[in-house]
C-alpha positions as a Markdown table, in Angstrom:
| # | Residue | x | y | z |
|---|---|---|---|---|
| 1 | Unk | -22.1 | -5.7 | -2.4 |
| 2 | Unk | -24.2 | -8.5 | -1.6 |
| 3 | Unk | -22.6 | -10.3 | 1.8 |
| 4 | Unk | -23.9 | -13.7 | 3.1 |
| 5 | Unk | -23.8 | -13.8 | 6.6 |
| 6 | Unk | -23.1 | -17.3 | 8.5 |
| 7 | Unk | -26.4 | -19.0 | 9.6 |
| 8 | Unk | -28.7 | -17.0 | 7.2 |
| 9 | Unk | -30.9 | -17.9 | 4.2 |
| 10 | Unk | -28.2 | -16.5 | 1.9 |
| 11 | Unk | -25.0 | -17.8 | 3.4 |
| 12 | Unk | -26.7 | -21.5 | 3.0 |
| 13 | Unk | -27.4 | -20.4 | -1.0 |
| 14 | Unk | -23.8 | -18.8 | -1.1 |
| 15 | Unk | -22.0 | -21.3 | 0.9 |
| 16 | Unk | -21.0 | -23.6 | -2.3 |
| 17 | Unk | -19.2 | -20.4 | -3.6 |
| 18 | Unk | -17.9 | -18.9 | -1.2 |
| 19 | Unk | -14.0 | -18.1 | -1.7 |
| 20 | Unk | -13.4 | -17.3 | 2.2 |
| 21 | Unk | -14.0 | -19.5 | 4.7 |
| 22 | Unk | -11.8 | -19.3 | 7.6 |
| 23 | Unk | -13.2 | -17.7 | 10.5 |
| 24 | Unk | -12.4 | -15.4 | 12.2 |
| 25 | Unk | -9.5 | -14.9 | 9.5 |
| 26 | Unk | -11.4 | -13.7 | 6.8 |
| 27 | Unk | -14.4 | -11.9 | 9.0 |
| 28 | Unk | -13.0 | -8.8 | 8.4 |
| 29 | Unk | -13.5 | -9.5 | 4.6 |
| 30 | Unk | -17.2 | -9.5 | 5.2 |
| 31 | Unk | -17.9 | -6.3 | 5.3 |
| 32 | Unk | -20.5 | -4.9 | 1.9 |
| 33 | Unk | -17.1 | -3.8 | 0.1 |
| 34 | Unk | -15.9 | -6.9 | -0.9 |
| 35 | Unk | -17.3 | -9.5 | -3.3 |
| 36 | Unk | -16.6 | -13.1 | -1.3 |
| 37 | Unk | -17.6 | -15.5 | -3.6 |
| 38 | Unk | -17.5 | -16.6 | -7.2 |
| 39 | Unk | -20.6 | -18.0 | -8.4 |
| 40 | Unk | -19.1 | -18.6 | -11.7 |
| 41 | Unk | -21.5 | -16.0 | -14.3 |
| 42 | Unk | -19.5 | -13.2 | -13.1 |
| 43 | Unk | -15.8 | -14.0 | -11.4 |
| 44 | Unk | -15.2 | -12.4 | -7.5 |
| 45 | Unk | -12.2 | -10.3 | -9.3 |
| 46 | Unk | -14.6 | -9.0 | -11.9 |
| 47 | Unk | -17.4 | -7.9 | -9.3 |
| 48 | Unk | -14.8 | -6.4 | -7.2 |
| 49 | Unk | -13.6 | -4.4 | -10.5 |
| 50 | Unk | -17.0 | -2.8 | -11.4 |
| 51 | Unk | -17.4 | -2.0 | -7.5 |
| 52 | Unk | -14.0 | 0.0 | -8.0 |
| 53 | Unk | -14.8 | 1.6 | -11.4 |
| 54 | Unk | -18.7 | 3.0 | -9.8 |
| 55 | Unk | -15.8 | 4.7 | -7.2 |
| 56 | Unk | -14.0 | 6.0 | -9.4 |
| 57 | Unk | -16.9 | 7.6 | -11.3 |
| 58 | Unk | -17.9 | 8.5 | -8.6 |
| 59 | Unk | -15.1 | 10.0 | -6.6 |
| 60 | Unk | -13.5 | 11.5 | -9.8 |
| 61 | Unk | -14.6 | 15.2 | -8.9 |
| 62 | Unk | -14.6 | 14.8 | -5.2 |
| 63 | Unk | -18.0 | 13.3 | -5.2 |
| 64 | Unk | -19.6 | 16.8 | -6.1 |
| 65 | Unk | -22.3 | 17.2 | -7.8 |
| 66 | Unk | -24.0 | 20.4 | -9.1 |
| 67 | Unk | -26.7 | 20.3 | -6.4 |
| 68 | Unk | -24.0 | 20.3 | -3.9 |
| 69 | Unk | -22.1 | 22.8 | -5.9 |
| 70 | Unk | -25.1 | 24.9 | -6.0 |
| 71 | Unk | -25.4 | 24.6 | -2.1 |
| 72 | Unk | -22.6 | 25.7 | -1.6 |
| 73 | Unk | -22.6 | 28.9 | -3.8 |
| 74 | Unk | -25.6 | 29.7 | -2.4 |
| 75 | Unk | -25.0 | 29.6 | 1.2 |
| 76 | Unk | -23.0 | 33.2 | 2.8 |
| 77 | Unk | -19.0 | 33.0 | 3.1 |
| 78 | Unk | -16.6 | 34.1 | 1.1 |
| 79 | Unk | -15.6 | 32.6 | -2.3 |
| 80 | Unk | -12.4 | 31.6 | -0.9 |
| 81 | Unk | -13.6 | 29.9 | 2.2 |
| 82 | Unk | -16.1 | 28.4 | -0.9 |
| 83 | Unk | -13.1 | 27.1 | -2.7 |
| 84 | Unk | -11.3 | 26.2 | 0.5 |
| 85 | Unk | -14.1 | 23.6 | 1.0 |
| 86 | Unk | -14.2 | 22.1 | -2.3 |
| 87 | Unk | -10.8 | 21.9 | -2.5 |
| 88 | Unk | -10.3 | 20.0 | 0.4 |
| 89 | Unk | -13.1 | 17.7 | -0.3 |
| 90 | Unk | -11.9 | 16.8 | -3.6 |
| 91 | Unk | -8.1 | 15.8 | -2.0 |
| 92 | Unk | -9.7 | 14.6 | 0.6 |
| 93 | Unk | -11.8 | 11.9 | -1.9 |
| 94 | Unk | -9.1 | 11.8 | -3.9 |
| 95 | Unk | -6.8 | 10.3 | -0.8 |
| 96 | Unk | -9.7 | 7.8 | 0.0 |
| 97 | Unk | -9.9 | 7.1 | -3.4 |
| 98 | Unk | -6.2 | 5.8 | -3.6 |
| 99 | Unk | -5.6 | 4.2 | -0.6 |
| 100 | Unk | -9.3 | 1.8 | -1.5 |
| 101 | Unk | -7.4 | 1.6 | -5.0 |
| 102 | Unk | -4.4 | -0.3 | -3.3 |
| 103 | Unk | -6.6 | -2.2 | -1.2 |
| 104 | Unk | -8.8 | -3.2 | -4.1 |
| 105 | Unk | -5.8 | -4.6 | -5.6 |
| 106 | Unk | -4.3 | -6.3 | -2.8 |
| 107 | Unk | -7.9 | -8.2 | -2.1 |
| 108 | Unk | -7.6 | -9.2 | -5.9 |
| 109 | Unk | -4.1 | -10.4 | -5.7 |
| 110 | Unk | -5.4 | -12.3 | -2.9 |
| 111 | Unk | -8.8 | -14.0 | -5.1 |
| 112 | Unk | -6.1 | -14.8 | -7.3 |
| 113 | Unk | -3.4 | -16.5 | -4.7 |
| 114 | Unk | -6.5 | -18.3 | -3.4 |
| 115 | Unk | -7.8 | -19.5 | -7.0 |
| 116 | Unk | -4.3 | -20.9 | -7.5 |
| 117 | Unk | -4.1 | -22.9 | -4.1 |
| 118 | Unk | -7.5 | -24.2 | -4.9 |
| 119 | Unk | -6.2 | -25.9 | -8.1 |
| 120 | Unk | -2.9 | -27.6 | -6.4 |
């Protein structure tokens, strides 16, 4: 996620679209996860979407892969210890999943509140 940081080349390109702009308020909003401005070709709530949709593809099986799979088998243990593992990798992805799902669409309801107080 691209992030313009104050009093760099990019923030003085960026600045005219930037949607957050009270410091140290929104800081926390700069942070690579969230898309904080709207340069018009491709709206902040649509960025933030496909961001959220690559995390779901990727954290729909627990962010394994067959290389890690194979890893896994490979190494000595038990098969349940094996499945143990994976299993709690997979909830444990799955929680993170959700929980950046609900803050996804908090920080979208919040592009939207913004939009809206920008036009009145």
């Amino acid at each position: 996620m691209l992030t313009p940081l104050p009093g760099t080349p990019l923030w003085n390109e960026m600045e005219p679209h930037l949607l957050f702009r009270d410091f140290p308020c929104d800081w926390d909003l700069y942070d690579g996860t969230h898309c904080v401005y709207d340069h018009g070709r491709l709206p902040a709530e649509r960025v933030q979407r496909v961001v959220f949709d690559a995390h779901r593809s990727f954290y729909r099986w627990g962010a394994w892969t067959w290389r890690r799979v194979r890893g896994l088998l490979e190494r000595p243990g038990s098969a349940w210890g094996k499945m143990r593992e994976m299993w709690t990798n997979a909830m444990t992805a799955q929680r993170t999943f959700s929980a950046w799902r609900k803050e996804t669409e908090a920080y979208i309801d919040s592009i939207r509140r913004r939009a809206v107080k920008s036009k009145s």
